[in-house]
LOKE-896565 format. One line per 4 residues: their letters; for each residue x, y, z of N, C-alpha, C, O. Coordinates in steps of 0.001 Angstrom, whole numbers, always signed. Example, Ala and Ser with C-alpha at 12.3 -4.5 7.8 and 13.67 -1.06 7.14 Angstrom:
<recs>
AS	+13190/-5690/+7800/+12300/-4500/+7800/+13200/-3300/+7800/+14236/-3319/+8465 ~ +12850/-2250/+7080/+13670/-1060/+7140/+12900/+30/+7870/+13409/+1138/+8039;
</recs>
This chain:
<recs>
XXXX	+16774/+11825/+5727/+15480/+11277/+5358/+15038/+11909/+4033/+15300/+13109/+3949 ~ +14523/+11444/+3150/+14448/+11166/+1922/+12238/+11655/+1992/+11439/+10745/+2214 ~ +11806/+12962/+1787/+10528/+12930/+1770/+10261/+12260/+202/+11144/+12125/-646 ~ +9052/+11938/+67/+8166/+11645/-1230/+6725/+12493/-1105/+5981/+12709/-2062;
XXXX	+6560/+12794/-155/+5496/+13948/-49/+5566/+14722/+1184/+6625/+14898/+1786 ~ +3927/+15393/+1731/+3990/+15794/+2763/+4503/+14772/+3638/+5696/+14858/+3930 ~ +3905/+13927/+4060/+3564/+13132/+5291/+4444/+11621/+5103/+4588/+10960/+6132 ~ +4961/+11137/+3955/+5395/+9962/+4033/+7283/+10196/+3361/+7703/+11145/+2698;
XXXX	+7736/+9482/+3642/+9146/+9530/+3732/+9998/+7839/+2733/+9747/+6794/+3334 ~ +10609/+7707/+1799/+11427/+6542/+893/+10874/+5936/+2132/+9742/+5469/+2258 ~ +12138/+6021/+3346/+12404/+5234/+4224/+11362/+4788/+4825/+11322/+3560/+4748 ~ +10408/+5280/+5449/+9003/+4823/+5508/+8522/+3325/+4767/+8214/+2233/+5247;
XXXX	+8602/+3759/+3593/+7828/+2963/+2670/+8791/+1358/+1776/+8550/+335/+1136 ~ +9824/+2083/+2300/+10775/+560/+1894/+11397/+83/+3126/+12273/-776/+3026 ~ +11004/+599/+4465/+11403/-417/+5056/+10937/-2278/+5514/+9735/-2546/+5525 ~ +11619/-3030/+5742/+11313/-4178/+5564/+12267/-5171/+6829/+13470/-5057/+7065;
XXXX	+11252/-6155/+7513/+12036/-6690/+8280/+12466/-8121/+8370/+12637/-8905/+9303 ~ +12600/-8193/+6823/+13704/-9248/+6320/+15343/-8775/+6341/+15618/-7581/+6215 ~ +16262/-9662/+6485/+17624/-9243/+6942/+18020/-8920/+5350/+19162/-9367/+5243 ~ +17648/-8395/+4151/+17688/-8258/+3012/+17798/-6590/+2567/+17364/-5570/+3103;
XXXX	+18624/-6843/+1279/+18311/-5222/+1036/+16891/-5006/-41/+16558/-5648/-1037 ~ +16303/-3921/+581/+15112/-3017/+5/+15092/-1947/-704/+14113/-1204/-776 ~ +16173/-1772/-1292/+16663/-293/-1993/+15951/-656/-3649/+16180/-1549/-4464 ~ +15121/+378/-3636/+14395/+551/-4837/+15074/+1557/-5786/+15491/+2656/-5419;
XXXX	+15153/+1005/-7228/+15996/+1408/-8479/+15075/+2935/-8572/+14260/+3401/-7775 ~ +15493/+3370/-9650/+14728/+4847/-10087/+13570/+5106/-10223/+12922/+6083/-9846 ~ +13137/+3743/-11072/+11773/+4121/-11536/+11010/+3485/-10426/+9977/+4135/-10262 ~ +11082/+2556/-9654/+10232/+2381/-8286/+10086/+3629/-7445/+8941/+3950/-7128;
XXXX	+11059/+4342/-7060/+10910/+5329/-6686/+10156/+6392/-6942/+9580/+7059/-6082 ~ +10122/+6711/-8898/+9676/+7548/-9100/+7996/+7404/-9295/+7226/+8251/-9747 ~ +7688/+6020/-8790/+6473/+5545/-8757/+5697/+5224/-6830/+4545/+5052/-6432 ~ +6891/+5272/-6206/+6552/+5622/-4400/+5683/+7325/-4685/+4629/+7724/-4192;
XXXX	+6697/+8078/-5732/+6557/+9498/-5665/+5256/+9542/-6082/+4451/+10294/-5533 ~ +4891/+8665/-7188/+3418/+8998/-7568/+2205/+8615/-6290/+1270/+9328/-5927 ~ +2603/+7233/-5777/+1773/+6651/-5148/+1334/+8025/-3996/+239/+8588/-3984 ~ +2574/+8358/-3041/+2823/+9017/-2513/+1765/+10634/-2317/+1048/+11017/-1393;
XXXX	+2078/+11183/-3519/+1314/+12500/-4088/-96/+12094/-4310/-904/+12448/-3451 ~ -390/+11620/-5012/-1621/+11213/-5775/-2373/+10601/-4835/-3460/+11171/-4743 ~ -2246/+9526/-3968/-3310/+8783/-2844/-2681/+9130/-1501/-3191/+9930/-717 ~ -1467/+8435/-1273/-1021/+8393/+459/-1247/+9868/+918/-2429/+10004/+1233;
XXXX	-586/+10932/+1056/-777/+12234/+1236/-2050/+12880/+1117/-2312/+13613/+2071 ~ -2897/+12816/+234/-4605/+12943/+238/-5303/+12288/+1282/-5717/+12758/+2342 ~ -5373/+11150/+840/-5672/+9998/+2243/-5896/+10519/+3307/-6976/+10909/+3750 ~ -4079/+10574/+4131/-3623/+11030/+5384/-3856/+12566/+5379/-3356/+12931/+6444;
XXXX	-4257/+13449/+4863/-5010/+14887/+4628/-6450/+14812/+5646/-6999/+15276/+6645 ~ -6544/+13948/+4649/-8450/+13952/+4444/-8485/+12958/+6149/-9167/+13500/+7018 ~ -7876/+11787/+6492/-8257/+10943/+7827/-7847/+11926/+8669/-8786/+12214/+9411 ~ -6965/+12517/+8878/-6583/+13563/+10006/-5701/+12816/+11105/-5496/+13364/+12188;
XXXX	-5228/+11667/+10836/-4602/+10971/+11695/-3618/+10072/+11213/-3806/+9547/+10115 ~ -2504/+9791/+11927/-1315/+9497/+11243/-1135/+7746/+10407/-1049/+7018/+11395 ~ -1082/+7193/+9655/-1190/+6347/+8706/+61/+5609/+8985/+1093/+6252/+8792 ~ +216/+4038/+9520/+1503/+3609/+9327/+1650/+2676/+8177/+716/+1996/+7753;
XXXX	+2864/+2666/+7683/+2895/+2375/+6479/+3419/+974/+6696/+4649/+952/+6699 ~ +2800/-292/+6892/+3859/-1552/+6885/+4017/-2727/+6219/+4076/-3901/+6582 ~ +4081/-2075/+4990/+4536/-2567/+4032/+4666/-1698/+2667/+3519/-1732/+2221 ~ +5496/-900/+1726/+5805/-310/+1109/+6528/-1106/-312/+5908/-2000/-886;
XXXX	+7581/-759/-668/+8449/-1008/-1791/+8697/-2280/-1226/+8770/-2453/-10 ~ +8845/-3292/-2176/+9608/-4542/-2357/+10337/-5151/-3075/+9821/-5620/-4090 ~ +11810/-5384/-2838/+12279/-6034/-3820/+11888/-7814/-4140/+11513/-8650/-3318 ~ +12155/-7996/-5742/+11386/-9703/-5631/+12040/-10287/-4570/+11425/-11243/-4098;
XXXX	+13203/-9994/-3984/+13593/-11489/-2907/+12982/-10631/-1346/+12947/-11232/-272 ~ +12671/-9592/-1455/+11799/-9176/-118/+10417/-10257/-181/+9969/-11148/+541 ~ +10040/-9609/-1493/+8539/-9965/-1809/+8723/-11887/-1650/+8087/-12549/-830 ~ +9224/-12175/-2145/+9466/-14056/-1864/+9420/-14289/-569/+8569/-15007/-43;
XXXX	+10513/-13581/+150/+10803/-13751/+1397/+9006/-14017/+2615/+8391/-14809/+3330 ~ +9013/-12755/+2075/+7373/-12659/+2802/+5806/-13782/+2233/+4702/-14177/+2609 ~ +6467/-13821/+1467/+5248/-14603/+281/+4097/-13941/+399/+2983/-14094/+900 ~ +5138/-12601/-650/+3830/-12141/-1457/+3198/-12539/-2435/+3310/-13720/-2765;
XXXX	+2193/-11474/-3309/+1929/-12079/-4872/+3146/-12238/-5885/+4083/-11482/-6138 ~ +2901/-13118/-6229/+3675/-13689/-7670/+3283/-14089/-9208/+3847/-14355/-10269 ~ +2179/-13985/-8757/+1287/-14348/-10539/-312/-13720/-10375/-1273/-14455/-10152 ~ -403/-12436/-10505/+519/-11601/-11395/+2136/-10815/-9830/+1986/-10912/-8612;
XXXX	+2831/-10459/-10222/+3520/-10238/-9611/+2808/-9065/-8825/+2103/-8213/-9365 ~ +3119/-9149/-7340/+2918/-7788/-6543/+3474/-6587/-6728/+4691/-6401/-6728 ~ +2295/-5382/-6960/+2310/-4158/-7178/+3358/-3578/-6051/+3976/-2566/-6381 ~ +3588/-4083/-4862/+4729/-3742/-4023/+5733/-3520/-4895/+6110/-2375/-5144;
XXXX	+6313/-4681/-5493/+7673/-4828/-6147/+7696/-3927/-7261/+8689/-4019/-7984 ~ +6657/-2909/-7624/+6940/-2269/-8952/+7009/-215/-8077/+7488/+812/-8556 ~ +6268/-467/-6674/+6681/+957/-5998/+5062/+1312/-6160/+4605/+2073/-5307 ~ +4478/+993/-6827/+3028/+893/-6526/+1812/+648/-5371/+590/+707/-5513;
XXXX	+2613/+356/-4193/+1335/-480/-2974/+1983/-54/-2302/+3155/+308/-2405 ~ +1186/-42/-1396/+1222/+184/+190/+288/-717/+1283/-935/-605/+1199 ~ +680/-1313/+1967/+81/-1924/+3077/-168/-922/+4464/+704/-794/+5324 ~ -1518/-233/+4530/-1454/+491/+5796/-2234/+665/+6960/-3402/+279/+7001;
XXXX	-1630/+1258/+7978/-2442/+227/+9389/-2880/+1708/+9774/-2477/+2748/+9253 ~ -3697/+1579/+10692/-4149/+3083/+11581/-4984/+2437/+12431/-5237/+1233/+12400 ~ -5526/+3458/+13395/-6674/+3489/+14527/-7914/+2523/+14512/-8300/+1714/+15357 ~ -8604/+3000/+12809/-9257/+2499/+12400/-9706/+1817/+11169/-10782/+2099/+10640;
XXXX	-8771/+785/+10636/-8899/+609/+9205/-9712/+153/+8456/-9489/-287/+7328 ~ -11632/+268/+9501/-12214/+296/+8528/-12756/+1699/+7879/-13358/+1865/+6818 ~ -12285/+2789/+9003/-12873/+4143/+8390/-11771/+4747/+7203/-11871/+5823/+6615 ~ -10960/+3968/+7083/-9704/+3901/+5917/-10086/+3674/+4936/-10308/+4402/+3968;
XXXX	-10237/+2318/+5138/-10839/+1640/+3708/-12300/+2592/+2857/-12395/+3297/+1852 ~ -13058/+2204/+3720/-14021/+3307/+3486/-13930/+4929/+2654/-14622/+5161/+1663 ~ -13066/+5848/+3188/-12275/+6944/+2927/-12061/+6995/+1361/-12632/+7590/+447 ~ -11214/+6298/+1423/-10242/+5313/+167/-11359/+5180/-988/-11343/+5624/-2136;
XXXX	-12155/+4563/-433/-13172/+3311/-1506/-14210/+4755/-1911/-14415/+4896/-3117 ~ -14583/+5362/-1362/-15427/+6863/-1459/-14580/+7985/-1952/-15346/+8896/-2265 ~ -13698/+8226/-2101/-13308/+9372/-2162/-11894/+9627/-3429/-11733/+10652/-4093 ~ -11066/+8437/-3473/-9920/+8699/-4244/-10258/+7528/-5344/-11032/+6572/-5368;
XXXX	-9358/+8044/-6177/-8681/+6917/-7001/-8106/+6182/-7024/-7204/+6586/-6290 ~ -7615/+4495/-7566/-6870/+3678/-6613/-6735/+2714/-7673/-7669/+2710/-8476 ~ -5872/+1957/-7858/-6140/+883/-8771/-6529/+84/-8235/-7596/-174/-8792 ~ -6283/-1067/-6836/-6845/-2043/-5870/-7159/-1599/-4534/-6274/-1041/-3886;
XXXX	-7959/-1721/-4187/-8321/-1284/-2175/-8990/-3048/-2369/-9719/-3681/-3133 ~ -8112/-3270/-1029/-7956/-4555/-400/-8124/-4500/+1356/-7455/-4085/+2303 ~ -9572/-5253/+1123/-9858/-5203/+3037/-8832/-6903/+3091/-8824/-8018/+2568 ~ -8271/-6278/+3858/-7006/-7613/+4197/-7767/-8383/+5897/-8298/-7860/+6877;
XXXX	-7491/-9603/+5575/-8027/-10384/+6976/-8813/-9549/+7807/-9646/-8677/+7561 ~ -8443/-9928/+8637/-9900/-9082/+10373/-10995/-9382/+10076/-10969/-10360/+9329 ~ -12049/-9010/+10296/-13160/-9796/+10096/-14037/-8712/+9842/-13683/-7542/+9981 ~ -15618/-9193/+9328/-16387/-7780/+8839/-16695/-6805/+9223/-17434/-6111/+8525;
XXXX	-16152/-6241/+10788/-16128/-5054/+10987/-15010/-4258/+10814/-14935/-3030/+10779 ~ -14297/-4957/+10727/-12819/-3894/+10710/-11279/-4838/+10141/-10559/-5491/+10896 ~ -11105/-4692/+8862/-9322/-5436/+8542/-8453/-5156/+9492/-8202/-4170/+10185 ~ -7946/-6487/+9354/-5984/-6061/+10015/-5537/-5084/+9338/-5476/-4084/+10053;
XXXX	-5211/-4906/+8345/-4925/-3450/+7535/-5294/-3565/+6060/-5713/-4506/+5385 ~ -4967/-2156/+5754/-5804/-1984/+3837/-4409/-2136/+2951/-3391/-1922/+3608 ~ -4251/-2409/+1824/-3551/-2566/+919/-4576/-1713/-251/-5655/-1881/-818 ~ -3407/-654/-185/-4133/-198/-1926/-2990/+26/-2772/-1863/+110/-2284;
XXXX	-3250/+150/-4271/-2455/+666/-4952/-2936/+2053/-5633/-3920/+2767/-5436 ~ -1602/+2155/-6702/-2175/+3545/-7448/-1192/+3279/-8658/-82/+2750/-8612 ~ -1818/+3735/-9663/-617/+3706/-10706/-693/+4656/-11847/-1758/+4503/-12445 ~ -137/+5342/-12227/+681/+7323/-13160/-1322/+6505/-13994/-2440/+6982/-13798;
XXXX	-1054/+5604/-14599/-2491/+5114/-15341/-3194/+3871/-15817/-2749/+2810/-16254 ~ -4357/+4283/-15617/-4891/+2556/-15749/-5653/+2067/-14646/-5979/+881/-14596 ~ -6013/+3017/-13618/-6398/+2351/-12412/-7921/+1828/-12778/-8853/+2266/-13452 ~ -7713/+838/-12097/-9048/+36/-11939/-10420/+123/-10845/-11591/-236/-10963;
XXXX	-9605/+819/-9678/-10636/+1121/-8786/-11369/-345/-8514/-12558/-622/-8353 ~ -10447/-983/-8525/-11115/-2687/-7980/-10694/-2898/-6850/-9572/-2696/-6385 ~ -12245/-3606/-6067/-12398/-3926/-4758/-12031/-5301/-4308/-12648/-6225/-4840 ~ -11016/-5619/-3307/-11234/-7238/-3123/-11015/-7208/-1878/-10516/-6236/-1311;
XXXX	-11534/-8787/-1034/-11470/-8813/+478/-10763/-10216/+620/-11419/-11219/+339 ~ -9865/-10297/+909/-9086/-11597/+1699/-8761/-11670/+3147/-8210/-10872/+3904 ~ -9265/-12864/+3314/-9472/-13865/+4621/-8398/-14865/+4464/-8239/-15547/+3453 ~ -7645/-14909/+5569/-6355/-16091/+5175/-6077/-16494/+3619/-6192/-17526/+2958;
XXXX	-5625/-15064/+3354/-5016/-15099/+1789/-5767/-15881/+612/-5322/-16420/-401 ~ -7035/-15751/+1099/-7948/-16602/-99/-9283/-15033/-172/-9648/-14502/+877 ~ -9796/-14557/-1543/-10528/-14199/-1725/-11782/-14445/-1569/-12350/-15179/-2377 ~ -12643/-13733/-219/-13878/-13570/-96/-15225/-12852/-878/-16423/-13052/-1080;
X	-14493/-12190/-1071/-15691/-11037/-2187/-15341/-10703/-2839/-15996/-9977/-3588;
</recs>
């Protein structure tokens, strides 16, 4: 097993359950490592409770496969995002949206008390710290 920080692991974060390979080149990796250090590991510090990661690295024919973003292309496919689930993902989001840096925090579907799970990114620079909420893959707020 392959760590990228305390708490999260490559394998973790590129696994995928398309019958496809998910093996991320150098610099995706060396951008899991940032994501990794810089938000996921803080995050999961600061919630005190374990973070599943389900959805991580993507390659474009993962990312197709699933129909992800494509215009602009998904921050998955560059080692940038994470899709992540826990106990409670609205005291996540929340966490997230208060406390770190992030380029996107995304309340994903569920309804206004609580998402199916958060999608954030992070990136070495440039973050935007932009908020968005999607409901059956169409933007609410």
């Amino acid at each position: 097993m392959i760590k990228l920080g305390k708490y999260f692991s490559l394998e973790e974060l590129t696994v995928t359950h398309e019958n496809l390979d998910n093996t991320p080149g150098v610099l995706a990796t060396q951008k899991l490592k940032i994501l990794v250090q810089n938000l996921l590991d803080p995050v999961r510090e600061m919630y005190g409770f374990p973070i599943c990661i389900n959805s991580g690295f993507r390659t474009l024919a993962v990312n197709k496969a699933i129909g992800g973003a494509t215009k602009p292309i998904s921050q998955h496919t560059k080692g940038e995002a994470a899709d992540l689930d826990c106990a409670d993902n609205a005291r996540l989001f929340y966490l997230i949206r208060d406390h770190f840096n992030y380029d996107q925090l995304i309340w994903e579907e569920g309804d206004n008390l609580q998402p199916d799970w958060v999608h954030v990114s992070f990136k070495a620079e440039g973050n935007r710290n932009q908020i968005l909420k999607f409901k059956n893959k169409k933007q609410v707020a």
